[in-house]
N, C-alpha and C positions, 0 to 999 in steps of 0.2 A: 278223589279225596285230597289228593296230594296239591293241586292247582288248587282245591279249596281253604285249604291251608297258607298256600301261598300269597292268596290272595284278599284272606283276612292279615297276617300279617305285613302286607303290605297296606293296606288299611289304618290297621292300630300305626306304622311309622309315618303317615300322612297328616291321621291327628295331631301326633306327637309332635312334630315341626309347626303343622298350625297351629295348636295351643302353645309351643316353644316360640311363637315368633310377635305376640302379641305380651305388650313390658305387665310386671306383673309385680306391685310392693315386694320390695326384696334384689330385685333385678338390680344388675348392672347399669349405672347410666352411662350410656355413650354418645348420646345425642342430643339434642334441641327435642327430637318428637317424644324421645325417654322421658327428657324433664317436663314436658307439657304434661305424658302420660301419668307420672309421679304423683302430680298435684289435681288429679282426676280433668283434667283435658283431652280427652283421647277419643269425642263423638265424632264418628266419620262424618256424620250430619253436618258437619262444620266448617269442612273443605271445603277452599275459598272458591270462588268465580272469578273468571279470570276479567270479569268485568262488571266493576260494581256503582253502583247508584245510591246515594245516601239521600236523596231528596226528602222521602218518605218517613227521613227519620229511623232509619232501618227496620221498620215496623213492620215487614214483609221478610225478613230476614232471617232466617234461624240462628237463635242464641244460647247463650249459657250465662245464669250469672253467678255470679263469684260473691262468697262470701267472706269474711275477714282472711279468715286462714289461708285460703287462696288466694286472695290478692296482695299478702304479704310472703307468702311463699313466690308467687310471681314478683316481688319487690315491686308493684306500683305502688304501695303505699310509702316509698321513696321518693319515686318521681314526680306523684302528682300529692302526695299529702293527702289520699282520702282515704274516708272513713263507712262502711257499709251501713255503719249506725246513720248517717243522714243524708248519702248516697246511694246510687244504683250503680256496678261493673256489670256492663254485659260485654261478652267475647262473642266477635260474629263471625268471626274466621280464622282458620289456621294453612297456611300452604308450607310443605314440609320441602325441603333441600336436604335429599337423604346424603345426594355425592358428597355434598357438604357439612351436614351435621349441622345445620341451621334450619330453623325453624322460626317463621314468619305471624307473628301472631295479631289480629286486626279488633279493636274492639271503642267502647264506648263509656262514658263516666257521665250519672247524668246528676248533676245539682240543683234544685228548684228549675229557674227557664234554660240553665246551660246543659248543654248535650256538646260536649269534647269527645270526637274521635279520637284515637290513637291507634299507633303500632309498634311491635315491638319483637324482637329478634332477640332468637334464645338459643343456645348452646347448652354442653353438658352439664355445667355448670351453674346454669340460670340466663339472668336477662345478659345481654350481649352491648344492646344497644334501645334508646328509645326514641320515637317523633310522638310528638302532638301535629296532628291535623287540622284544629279547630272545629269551626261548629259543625253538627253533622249534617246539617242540611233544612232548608224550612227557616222559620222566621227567625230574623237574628235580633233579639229584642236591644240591644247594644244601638243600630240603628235606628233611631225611631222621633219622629218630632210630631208634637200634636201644634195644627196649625191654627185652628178654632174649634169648636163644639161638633163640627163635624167634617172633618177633615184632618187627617195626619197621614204621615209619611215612615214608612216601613221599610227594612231591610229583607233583602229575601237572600236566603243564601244556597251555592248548590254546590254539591262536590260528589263527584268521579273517580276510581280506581282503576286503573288498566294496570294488569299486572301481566309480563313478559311469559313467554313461553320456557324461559329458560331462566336460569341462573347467572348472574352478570348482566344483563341485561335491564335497558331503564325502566320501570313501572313509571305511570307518567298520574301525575296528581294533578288534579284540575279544578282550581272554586273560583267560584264566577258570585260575585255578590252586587245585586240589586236595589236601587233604591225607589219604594212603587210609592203610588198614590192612594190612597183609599179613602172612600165618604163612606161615612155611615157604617164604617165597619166592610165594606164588600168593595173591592179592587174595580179601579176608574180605567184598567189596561193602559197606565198611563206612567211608565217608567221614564224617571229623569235622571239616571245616570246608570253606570255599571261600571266595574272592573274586574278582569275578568285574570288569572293568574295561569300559568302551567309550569309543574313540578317536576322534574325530571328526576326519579330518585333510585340511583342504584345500590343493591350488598355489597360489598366489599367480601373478602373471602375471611376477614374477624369478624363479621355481622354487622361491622359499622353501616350506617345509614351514608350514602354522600347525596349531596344535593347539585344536578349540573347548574345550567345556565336557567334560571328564570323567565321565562315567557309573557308580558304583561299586556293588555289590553284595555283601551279608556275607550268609553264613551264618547264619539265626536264633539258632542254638545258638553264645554267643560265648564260651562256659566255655571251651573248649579255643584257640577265636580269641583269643589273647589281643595287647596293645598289641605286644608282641614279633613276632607271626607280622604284622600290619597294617604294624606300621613298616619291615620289613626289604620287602615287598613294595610301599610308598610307594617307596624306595630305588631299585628296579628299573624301577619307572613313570618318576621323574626321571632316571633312565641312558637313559629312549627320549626326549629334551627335542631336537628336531632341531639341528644344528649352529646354525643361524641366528637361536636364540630369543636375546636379550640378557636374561632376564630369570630366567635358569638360576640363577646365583650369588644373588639375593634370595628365590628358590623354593624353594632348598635351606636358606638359611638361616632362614627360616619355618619350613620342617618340624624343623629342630635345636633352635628355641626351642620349637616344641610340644612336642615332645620329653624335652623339659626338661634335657635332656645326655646321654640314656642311650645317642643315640648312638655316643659318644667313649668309652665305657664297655669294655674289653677284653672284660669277660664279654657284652656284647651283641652289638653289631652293629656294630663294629667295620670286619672285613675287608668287610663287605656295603659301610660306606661309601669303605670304602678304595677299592673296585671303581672307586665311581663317580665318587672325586674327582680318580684316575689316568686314567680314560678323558677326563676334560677335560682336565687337564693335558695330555695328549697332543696332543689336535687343536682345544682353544681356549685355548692356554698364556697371549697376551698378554689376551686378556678376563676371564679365570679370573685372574691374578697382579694385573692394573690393581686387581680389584675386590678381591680381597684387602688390598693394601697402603693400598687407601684405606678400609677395615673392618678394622684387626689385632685388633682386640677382640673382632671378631665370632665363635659360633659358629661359623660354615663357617673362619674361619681358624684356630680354635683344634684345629679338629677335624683337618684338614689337616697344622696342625703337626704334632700326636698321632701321624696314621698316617704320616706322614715319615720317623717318627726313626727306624727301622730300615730305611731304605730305600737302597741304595747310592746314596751322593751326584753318584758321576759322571752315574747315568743320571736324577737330576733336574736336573743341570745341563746334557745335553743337549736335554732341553726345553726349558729357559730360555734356551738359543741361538736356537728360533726368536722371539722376541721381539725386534724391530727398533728399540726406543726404550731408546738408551742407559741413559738416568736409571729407568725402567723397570724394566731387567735388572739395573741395580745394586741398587736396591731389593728385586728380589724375592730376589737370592739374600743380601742379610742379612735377608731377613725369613722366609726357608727356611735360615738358615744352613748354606749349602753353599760 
């Protein structure tokens, strides 16, 4: 009787730690898995692979999708500006950094033909840090020329996750994009160009994202690659630059002077920059406007101004609301004339 005792109460203390160890509304948060937990992200189903294939569109993948309230409790409605009203958030993965208190979060935003990967690192407090990825895999309709009635040319796009066995250590990003042929709707197996990218991307022990050395590879045959299909695809590389890098706005403006202006150009690449100077303006408005107004000369501002001018002036001056330095915000919007 006495061992039977014991060993129900040993029992009921076994629950007790297992249901004490799983977060629970109310809870303390002390971690990145706490805040995931908080905002109802806490399906083990979720647990990332340590090696991921987006080809497919993530459509083999288990997800989650987020509705308003969670995806502004998770602040991506910060960093990417969407909205579930005429959007999809699916979250395809979570890997957790207990030693750390960092928490890895991997997912997708999908708008009519675009599908935006992302990731994002979270702490007790919320998001940490963010990347965009780009497209998540499958046709990149951005690519695309129709050459007569039956024949056009298509982008195909692929991207790969390897994520480390540890903590510090690089996860390696890898998108390889394709330029194929197609008649009639059905592939001639007749690809005329690639480039192909690898991302080295480690945590930092603040969640920040770094980015090492860039990896590139062309296609031998560069008649068809030509500086146009290279530069619009540079573009899309510094659209994945993680929220935390300071060194966005001198990266971009490097690439304008190599360039030579052709990006400001209407007949070139134009909207491709317009993409990626809106997507900062949204979620790094006062780092993006500071560096502007103290470069008005520069390329990156000229270019800026460029794709501006037809842009409804209210919704660039709701950007320039969050900007908290008076002198600042006065500045930038005479120097956006809004």
């Amino acid at each position: 009787m006495v061992e039977m005792r014991h060993l129900v109460i040993l029992l009921v203390a076994l629950a007790t730690i297992s249901c004490s160890s799983k977060w629970q509304q109310g809870d303390t948060i002390d971690n990145g898995h706490d805040f995931l937990c908080s905002v109802g992200i806490c399906d083990d189903s979720l647990s990332v692979a340590d090696d991921i294939n987006f080809d497919d569109d993530g459509a083999n993948l288990p997800h989650h999708i987020l509705d308003m309230e969670s995806c502004q409790a998770l602040g991506l409605d910060k960093v990417m500006g969407v909205d579930t009203a005429t959007s999809v958030l699916r979250v395809w993965g979570v890997r957790y950094y207990p030693d750390n208190g960092i928490a890895l979060l991997l997912g997708e935003s999908s708008y009519g033909d675009s599908r935006t990967c992302w990731m994002a690192t979270y702490g007790k407090d919320g998001m940490l840090d963010f990347m965009r990825l780009g497209e998540c895999g499958g046709m990149n309709l951005s690519y695309w020329d129709d050459i007569d009635e039956h024949v056009r040319n298509v982008g195909i796009d692929s991207m790969r996750l390897v994520l480390p066995d540890k903590f510090g250590k690089p996860m390696n990003l890898s998108r390889w994009v394709s330029y194929n042929e197609q008649r009639d709707g059905i592939d001639t197996d007749s690809t005329l160009w690639f480039i192909h990218h690898e991302l080295p991307i480690t945590i930092a022990q603040n969640g920040h994202f770094n980015v090492g050395k860039v990896g590139i590879v062309y296609s031998a045959d560069t008649t068809l690659l030509t500086p146009y299909w290279r530069n619009k695809r540079q573009l899309e590389v510094l659209s994945w630059t993680p929220l935390s890098d300071t060194t966005f706005c001198d990266r971009v403006n490097t690439f304008l002077d190599d360039a030579k202006g052709s990006i400001t150009d209407p007949a070139q690449l134009l909207g491709d920059f317009h993409i990626l100077v809106g997507m900062r303006l949204h979620c790094d408005t006062e780092r993006l406007m500071r560096w502007c107004c103290e470069h008005p000369d520069s390329q990156l501002t000229r270019g800026m101004l460029k794709v501006l001018e037809d842009v409804n002036p209210e919704w660039i001056v709701n950007d320039l609301k969050k900007i908290k330095d008076p002198a600042l915000f006065k500045r930038s919007k005479q120097l956006l004339n809004v």
